[in-house]
N, C-alpha and C positions, 0 to 999 in steps of 0.2 A: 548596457550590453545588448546586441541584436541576438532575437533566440536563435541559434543553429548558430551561433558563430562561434561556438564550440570552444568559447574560452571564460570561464569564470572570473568571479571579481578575485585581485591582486589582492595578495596576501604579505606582506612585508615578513620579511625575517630576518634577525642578526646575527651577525658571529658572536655576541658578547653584548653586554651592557642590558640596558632596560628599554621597557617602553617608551618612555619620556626620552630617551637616546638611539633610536633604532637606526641601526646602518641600513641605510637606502641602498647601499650597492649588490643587497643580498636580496630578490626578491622570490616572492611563492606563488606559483600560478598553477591552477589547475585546468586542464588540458582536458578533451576530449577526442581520443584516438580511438582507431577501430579495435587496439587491444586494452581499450578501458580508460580510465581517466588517468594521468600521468601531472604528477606535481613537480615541476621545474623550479626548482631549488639551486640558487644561483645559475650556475653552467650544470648544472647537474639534473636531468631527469631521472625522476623515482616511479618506479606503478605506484600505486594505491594499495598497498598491502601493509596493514597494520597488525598487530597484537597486541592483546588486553597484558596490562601487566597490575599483578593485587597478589592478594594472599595464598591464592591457588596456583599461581603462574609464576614463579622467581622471574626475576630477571636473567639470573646468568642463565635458564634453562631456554629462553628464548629468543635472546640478543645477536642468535646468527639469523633470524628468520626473516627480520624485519629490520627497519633502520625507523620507524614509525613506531612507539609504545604508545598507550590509549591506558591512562589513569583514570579511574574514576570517584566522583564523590558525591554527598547527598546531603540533601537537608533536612530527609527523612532519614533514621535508622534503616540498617539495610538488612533482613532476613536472611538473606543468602551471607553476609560477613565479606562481599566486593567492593563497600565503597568506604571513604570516610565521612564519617560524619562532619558537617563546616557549622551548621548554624545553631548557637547552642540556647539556652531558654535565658541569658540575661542579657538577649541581644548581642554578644559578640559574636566572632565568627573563627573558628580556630582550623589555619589550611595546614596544621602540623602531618596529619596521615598523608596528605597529598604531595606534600611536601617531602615527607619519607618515601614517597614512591617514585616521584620524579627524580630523586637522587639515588633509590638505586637503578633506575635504569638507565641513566648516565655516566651513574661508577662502571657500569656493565658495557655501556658501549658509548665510547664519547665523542663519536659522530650522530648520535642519537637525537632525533625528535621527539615532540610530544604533540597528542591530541586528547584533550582534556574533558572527559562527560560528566554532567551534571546532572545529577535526580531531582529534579524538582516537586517534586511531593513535601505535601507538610510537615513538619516534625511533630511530635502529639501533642507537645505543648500548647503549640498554637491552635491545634481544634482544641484543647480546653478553653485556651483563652477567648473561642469566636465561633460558639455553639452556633449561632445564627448565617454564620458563613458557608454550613456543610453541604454540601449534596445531601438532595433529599430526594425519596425512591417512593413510587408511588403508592406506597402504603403508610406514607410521612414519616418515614424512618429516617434516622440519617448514618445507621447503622449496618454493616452486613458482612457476611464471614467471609472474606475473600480467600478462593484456593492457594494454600502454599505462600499464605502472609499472617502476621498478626494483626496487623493494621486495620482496622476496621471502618474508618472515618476520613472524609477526606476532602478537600473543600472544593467547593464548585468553583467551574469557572465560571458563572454568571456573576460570582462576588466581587466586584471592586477593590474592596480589601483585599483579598488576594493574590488578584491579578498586579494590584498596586506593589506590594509586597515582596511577590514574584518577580516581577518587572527589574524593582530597585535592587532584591538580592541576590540577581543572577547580574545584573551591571555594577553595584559593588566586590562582588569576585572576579570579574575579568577583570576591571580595573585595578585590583589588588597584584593579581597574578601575573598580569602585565608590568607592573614596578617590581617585581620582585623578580630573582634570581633567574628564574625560568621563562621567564616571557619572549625571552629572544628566542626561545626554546621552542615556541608552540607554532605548531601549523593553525590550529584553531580548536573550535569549541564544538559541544554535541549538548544538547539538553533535551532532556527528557521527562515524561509524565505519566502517572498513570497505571495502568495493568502494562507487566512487565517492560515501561517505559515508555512505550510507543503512541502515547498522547490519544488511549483508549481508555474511555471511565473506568472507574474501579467497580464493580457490580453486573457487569456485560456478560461475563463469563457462569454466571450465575442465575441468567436470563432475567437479570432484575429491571425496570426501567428507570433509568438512570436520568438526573439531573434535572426534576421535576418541580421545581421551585415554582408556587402559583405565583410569586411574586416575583418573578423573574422579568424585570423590564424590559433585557434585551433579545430574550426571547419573545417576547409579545407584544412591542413596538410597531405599531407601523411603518411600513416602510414605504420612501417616496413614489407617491403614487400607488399605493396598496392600502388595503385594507389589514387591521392587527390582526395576529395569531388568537385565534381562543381556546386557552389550556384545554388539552382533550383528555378525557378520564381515561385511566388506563383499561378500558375495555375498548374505547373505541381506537388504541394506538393498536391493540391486538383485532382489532374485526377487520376480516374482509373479506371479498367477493367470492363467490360463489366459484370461481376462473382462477382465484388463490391472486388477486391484486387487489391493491384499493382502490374504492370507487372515487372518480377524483372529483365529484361534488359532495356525498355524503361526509367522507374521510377524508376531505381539505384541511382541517383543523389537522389531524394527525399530522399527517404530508406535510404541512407546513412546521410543525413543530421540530419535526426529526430535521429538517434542513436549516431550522437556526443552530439549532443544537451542531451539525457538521460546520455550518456557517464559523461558532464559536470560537469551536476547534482549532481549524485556520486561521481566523484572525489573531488566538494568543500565540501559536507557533511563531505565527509573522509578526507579532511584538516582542515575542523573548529575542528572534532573530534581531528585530531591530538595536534593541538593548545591548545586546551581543557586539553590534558594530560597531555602535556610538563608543562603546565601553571602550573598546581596542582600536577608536580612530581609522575603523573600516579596512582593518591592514589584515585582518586574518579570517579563516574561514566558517563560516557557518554550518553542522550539519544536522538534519530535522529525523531522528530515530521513527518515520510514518510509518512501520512494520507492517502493523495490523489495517492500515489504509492501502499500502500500494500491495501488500501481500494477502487477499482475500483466500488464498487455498486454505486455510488454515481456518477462516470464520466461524467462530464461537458464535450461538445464540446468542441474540441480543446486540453483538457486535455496532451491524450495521443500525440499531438507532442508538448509539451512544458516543454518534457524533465523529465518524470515522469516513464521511463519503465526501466533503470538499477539498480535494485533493488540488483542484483547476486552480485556485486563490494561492494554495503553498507555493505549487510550479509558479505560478506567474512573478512571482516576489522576488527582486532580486539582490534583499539580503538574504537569502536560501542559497546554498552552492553546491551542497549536495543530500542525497536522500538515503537513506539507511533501512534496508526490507531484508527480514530472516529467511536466510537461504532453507534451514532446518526442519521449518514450522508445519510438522504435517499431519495431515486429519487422521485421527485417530481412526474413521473408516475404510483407512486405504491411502498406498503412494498415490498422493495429489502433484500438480505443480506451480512452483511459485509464481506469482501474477504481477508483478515488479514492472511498474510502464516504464519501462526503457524509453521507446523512441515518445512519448511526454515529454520526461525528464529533457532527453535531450537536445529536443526542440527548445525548449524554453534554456540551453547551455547547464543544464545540473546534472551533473552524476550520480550515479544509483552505484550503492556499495552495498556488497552482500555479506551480512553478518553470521559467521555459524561458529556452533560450539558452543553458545550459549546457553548455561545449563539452565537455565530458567525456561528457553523455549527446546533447544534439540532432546532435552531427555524425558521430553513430555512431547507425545508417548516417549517410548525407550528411544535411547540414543539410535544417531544415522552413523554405522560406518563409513571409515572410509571409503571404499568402494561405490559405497551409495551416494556421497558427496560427489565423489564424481562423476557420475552417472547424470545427478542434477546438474552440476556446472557445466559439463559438456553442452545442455539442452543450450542454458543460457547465453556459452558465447556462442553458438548459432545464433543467437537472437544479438547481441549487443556485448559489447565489452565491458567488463563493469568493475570494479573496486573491490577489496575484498579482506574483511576484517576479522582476522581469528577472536575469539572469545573466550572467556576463561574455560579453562579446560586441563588436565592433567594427565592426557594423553599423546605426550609431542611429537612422539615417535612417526604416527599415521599421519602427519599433515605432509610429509616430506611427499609423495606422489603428488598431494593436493597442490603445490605451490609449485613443483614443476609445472603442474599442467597450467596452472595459473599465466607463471609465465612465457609460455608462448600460443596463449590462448589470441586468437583474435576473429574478432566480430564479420560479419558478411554483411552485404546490401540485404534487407529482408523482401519477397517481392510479393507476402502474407501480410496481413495486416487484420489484428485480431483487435476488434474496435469494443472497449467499454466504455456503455452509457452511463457514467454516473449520475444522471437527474433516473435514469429509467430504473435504479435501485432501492431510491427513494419506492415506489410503487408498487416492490415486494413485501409480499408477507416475510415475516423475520420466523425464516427457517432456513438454515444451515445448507441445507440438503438442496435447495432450490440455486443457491451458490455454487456449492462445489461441484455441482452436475452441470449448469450453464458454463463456468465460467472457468474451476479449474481441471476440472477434468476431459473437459473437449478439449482446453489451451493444451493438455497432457497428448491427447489423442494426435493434434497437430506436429507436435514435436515427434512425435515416433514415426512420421511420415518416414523421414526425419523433414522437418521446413525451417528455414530458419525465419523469426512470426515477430513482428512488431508489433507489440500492444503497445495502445495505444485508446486515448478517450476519445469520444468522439467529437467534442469539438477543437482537435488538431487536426482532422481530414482535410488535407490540404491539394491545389488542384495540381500545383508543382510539386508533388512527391507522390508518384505513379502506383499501385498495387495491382498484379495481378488477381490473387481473390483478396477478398473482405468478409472477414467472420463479423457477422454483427449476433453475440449471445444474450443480448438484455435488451432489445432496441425496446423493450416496452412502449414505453413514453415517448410520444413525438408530437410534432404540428405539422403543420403541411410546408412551413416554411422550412423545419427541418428536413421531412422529405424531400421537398426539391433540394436542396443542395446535397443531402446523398445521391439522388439520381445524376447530377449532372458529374458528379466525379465517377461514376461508377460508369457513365458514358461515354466519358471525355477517354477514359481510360480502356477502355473495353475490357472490363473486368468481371469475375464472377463474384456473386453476395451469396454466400450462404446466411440465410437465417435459422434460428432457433426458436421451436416452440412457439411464442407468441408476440411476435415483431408485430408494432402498432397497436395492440391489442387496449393502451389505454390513451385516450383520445377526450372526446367531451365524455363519453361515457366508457365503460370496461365490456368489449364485444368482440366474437370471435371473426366475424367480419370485419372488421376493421385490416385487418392483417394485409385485405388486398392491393389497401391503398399503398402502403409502401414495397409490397412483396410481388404485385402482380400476379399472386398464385391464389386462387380461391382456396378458403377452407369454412369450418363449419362446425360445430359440437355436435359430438356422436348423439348415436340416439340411447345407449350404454355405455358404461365403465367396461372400461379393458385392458389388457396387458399392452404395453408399451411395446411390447417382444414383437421384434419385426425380421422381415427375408429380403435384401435384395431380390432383382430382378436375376434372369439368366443371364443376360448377357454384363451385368455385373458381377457373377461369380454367387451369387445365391447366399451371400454371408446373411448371417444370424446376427442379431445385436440388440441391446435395448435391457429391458426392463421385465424380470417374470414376474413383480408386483401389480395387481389389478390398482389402476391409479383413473381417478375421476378425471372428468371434462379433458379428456388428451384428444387434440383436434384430430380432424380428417381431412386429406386434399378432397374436395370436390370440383375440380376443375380440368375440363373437358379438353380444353386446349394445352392442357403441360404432359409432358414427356412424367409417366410413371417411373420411379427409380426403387421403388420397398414399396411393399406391405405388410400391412397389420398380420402376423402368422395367426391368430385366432377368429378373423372374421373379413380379412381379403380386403377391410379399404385401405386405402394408398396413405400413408405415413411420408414417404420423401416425394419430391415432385423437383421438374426443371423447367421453365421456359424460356424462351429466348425474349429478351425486351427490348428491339432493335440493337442498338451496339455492343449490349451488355447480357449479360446471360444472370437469371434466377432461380437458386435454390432452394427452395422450404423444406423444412425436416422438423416432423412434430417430437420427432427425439430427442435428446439434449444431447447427448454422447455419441457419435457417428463413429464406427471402425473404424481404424485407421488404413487397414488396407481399402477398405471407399473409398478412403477418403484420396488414397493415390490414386485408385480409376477414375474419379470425377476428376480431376487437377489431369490426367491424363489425355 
């Protein structure tokens, strides 16, 4: 499939029979339209609107909502009492719960579908059986008290065994489920891993460092034309510079560990996916639960080294057909908002489906009203159409506004473009706060313009899809080869960059100079720690904004030739700056978070 061509791989479906018999005349295509992804089911288009159905959720209570139920099962035990258990300790595998479920959502509505998820976590048994298998945390534990689980142990993916395991017993169930009763039934599959599923270590949340095996081969492999990984102690995955990045000669070792480790990630998603196809003859759909990868607002400590940032390998894969990120998931310091690359996704033809009602993630913190769901989806389809899967919940009454608005939401050209570097991630210190302030909380400030803002990574910047501005909030990390190709789009286009904080800043070395080379705008480390608290200019309207915490090395414009836009309120140097760079106009802002009423008078 060509990316943008807006149509997913075929999905086969029957009126009856089995796998091994499947009527050709009924097929399943997922669609990408500007009011979200639509699955064409014979002569019939469907939106993407799904609901869980389990123990919390009857069937008859939600069989007008949807024509789409979403069962779920696991090979681990499940805490919460959502899924069924399949895989038992004498090697058989018993789909009877799942089985009970897909029939009554079918007794309940018998034009009904199914889309079928799989937990693929260990079952205990088998960490007794392959001590040597587990995730080990860098105090050589392989033990740790995960919030709101009993499960304690869990096996790495650098294990073979596992992945082997893994591999075979998610293509032995599709292949089962497809012979059996229901398979003519299923749109496709979801598989899942990890902290609350979403193929994040279990121990992340805990700020533990996760998956530290010294013998880890495929972490510490050479790679062609490279030089190996060398295990780095867990003080130097925690050290860094004095500027709050790593220094990228000293903390190479780090740097490089944390991106096998994301490396991993990806590549089992895109083997279970594969497994997935082969199982079902490539007839039905794949979807990858990446929550905690495409949805950063929400970034728990530790997150980002536990192997959550090669997102570019999933997109690129095209047994992937669509992506699953929790619409719910919000920083307990504050309404954030959700960070889901839409236009990625849909570059490369994959759908993003937004999950909520998920008691595992929306009631942690306290649950989102309705009102508030709304509030968030509105942002979204400004930005992109998307998919939308209720989750167990026993509130049904309140989704009824939700699903109006659902369906007659639709998406707009975006003419913002909110670009995340995922190598320039790798290069943060693993602090929370350094996330939600770059990346979800300006994304938040954009959308109250109102804008409607295509995030997106940074290497889909393409020269045939135009942007009037360009947020760049992490450009940390760059070469000069990446440079020029930002500048010649930003050219071609005559567009405005906003940068953030410390664009360029890590290079051969970590320097506050460095910033120029791609930003055109001089800056410089103060000669004192200061408040981030800044004033527009007059003729900006004199707004307030920022920070009244004293926060170290927060740069200063020092450059003579940019148009002043704020100052520092405590000691008068310039914090925002603009210059013109021939075709293209540049903005620096050593703030992370810009008002958003600025944010219209600049765009104005």
């Amino acid at each position: 499939m060509r990316p943008g061509s807006g149509l997913c791989r075929v999905a086969r479906v029957a009126n009856g029979g089995s796998a091994g018999g499947v009527d050709d005349s009924m097929d399943c295509r997922l669609r990408l339209e500007s009011r979200g992804p639509i699955l064409d089911v014979g002569d019939e288009g469907l939106d993407f609107l799904a609901v869980s159905v389990g123990p919390l959720q009857p069937a008859l209570a939600v069989s007008d909502k949807s024509r789409i139920g979403c069962i779920y099962g696991t090979a681990d035990f499940d805490p919460l009492g959502l899924a069924n258990p399949c895989w038992r300790e004498d090697g058989h595998h018993d789909d009877s719960g799942l089985i009970a479920e897909a029939q009554r959502w079918l007794d309940a509505r018998d034009d009904g579908l199914l889309i079928v998820r799989l937990n693929a976590d260990s079952p205990p048994w088998w960490d007794a059986r392959n001590p040597r298998e587990l995730m080990t945390y860098a105090d050589g534990s392989t033990r740790r008290v995960l919030r709101g689980s009993v499960k304690d142990q869990t096996p790495s993916l650098y294990s073979r065994h596992w992945r082997r395991d893994l591999m075979r017993g998610v293509a032995d169930f599709v292949a089962r489920w497809e012979r059996g009763p229901f398979g003519s039934k299923t749109l496709g599959y979801v598989v899942s891993f990890g902290v609350l599923g979403t193929w994040t270590r279990h121990g992340c949340l805990e700020g533990l460092l996760t998956d530290y095996q010294a013998d880890g081969p495929e972490c510490l492999a050479p790679r062609p034309g490279g030089a190996p990984c060398v295990l780095p102690d867990a003080m130097a995955r925690e050290r860094v510079s004095p500027v709050g990045f790593r220094d990228p000669r000293r903390d190479a070792a780090a740097t490089c560990f944390d991106r096998r480790l994301a490396e991993l990630t990806a590549q089992a998603i895109i083997e279970v996916a594969r497994s997935v196809k082969r199982a079902c003859g490539d007839r039905k759909l794949f979807g990858a639960p990446c929550g905690d990868i495409l949805n950063l607002a929400a970034v728990q400590d530790g997150i980002p080294r536990s192997g959550a940032l090669a997102m570019g390998s999933v997109l690129r894969s095209p047994a992937v057909d669509f992506l699953i990120a929790p619409a719910d998931c919000h920083d307990p310091a504050g309404p954030v908002s959700c960070a889901a690359a839409f236009a990625s996704a849909h570059r490369h033809g994959k759908a993003v489906v937004l999950s909520t009602g998920d008691p595992g993630v929306s009631t942690w913190p306290p649950p989102r009203t309705a009102p508030d769901r709304l509030d968030d989806l509105s942002a979204y389809a400004r930005d992109r159409g998307f998919g939308l899967w209720i989750e167990q919940t026993t509130d049904l009454g309140s989704w009824d506004p939700l699903l109006h608005f659902h369906a007659r939401t639709r998406g707009v050209p975006a003419r913002t473009a909110f670009v995340i570097d995922d190598e320039g991630l790798y290069h943060l210190r693993r602090e929370k706060s350094q996330i939600r302030q770059l990346i979800s909380e300006q994304l938040a400030a954009l959308r109250r313009v109102p804008l409607a803002v295509d995030l997106l990574f940074r290497s889909e910047l393409q020269l045939d899809r135009p942007y009037d501005l360009v947020v760049f909030p992490d450009a940390f990390q760059t070469t000069p080869e990446r440079i020029a190709r930002v500048h010649g789009c930003l050219e071609a286009w005559r567009a405005t960059a906003l940068w953030l904080v410390a664009p360029g800043f890590v290079q051969d070395d970590v320097a506050f100079e460095n910033a120029e080379r791609i930003t055109g705008i001089a800056i410089r480390k103060p000669d004192r720690d200061h408040r981030t608290w800044v004033r527009s200019t007059a003729r900006l309207g004199k707004l307030e904004f920022g920070s009244a915490t004293v926060q170290a090395h927060t740069p200063i414009v020092v450059d003579t030739d940019a148009e002043d836009l704020a100052h520092y309120v405590d000691d008068g140097h310039v914090a925002l700056a603009r210059r013109k760079m021939g075709a293209w106009t540049s903005i620096y802002s050593a703030v992370p978070i810009l008002h958003p009423e600025l944010l219209g008078l600049l765009l104005a």
